[in-house]
C-alpha positions as CSV (number, residue, x, y, z in Angstrom):
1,X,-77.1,-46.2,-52.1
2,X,-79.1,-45.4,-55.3
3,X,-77.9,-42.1,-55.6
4,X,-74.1,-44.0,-55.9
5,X,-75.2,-46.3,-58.4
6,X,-76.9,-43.5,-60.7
7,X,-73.4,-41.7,-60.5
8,X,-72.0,-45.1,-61.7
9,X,-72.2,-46.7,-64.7
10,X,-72.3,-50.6,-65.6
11,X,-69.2,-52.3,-67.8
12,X,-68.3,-55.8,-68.2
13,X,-64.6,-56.8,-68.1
14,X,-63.8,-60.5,-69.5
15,X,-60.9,-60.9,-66.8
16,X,-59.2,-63.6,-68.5
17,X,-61.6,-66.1,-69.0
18,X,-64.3,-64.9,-66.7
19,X,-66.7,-62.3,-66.8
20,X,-66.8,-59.2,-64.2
21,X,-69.5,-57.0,-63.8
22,X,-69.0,-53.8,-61.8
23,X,-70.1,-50.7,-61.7
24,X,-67.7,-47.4,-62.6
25,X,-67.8,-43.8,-62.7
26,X,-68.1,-42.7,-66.3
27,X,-64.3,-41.3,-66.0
28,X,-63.1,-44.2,-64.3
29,X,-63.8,-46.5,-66.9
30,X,-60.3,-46.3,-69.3
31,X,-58.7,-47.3,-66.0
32,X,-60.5,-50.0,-65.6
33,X,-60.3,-51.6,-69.2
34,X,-56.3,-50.9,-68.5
35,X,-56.7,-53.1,-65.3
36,X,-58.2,-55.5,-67.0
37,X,-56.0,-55.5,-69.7
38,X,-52.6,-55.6,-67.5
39,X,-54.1,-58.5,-65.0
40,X,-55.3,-60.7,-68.0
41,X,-52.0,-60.0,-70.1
42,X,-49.9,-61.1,-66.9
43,X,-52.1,-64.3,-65.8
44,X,-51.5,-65.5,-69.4
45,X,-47.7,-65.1,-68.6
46,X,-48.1,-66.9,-66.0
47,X,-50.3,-69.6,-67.6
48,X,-48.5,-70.3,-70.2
49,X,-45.6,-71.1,-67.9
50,X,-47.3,-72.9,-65.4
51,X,-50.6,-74.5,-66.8
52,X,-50.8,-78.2,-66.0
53,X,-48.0,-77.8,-63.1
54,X,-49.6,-75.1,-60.6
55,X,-53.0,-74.9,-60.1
56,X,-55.3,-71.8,-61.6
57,X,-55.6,-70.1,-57.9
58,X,-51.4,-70.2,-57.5
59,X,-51.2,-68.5,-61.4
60,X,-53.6,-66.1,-59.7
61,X,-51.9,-65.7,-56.8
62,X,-48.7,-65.2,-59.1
63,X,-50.4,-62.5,-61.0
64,X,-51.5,-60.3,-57.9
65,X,-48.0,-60.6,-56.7
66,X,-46.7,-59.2,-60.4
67,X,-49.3,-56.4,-60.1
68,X,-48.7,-55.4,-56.8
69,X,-45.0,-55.8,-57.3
70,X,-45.2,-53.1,-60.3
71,X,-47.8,-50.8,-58.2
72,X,-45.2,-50.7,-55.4
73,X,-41.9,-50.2,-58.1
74,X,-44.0,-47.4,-59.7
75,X,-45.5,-45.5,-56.4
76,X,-42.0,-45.5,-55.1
77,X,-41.0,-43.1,-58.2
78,X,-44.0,-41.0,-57.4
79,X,-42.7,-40.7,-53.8
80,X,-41.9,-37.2,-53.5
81,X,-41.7,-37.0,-50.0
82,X,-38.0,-36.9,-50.2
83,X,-38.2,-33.3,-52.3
84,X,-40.8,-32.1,-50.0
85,X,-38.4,-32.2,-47.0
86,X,-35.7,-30.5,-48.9
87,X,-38.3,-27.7,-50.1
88,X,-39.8,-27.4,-46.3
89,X,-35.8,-26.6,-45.0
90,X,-34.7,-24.5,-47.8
91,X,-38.5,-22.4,-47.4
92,X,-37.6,-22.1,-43.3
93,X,-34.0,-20.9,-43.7
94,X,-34.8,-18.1,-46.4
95,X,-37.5,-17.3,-44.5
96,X,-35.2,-17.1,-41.2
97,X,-33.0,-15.3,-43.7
98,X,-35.8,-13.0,-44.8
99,X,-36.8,-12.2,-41.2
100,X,-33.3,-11.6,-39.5
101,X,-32.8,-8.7,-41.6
C-alpha cells in the first residue's frame, strides 16, 4: 500500500463548493482537473435551474446522469467493434484466397 501512494501524488479539487482530496498519478492529474472542471461546470447548470426547487443531492444526481450520459454518447463513437468484424472477414477471405492458390 505505501509503495501505491509514493507512485501517487496528492491534489485538491474544489468540486463545486467542496473540497476533494485524492491521490493521482503524476500523468493522471490534467484528467482529473478536467473532471473537475466538467462535473462543477454541469452542477452549476443544474443549479442555477433548480436551486430552491430540488434539493442539492437531486442537482447531484442530475449532474451524474449528464456526465454519464456524455461518457456513454462519446464511448459509443470510440466503439470500433463494428470495423473490427469487417477487418477479421475481409483478413479470412484473402487469406482463403491466398491459400487456395
Amino acid at each position: 500500500m505505501a509503495e501505491a501512494r509514493q507512485e501517487k501524488q496528492h491534489i485538491s479539487l474544489l468540486v463545486y463548493d467542496e473540497k476533494i482530496d485524492v491521490y493521482v498519478k503524476p500523468d493522471e492529474e490534467e484528467y482529473y482537473r478536467r473532471a473537475r472542471d466538467l462535473v462543477t461546470n454541469t452542477y452549476n447548470k443544474y443549479a442555477q435551474v433548480f436551486k430552491g426547487r430540488r434539493s442539492d443531492h437531486t442537482i447531484a444526481l442530475l449532474t451524474l446522469v449528464d456526465v454519464g450520459l456524455k461518457y456513454i454518447k462519446e464511448s459509443e463513437k470510440n466503439n470500433t467493434a463494428p470495423y473490427d468484424d469487417v477487418l477479421d472477414k475481409l483478413t479470412s477471405e484473402i487469406e482463403d484466397a491466398l491459400n487456395s492458390k
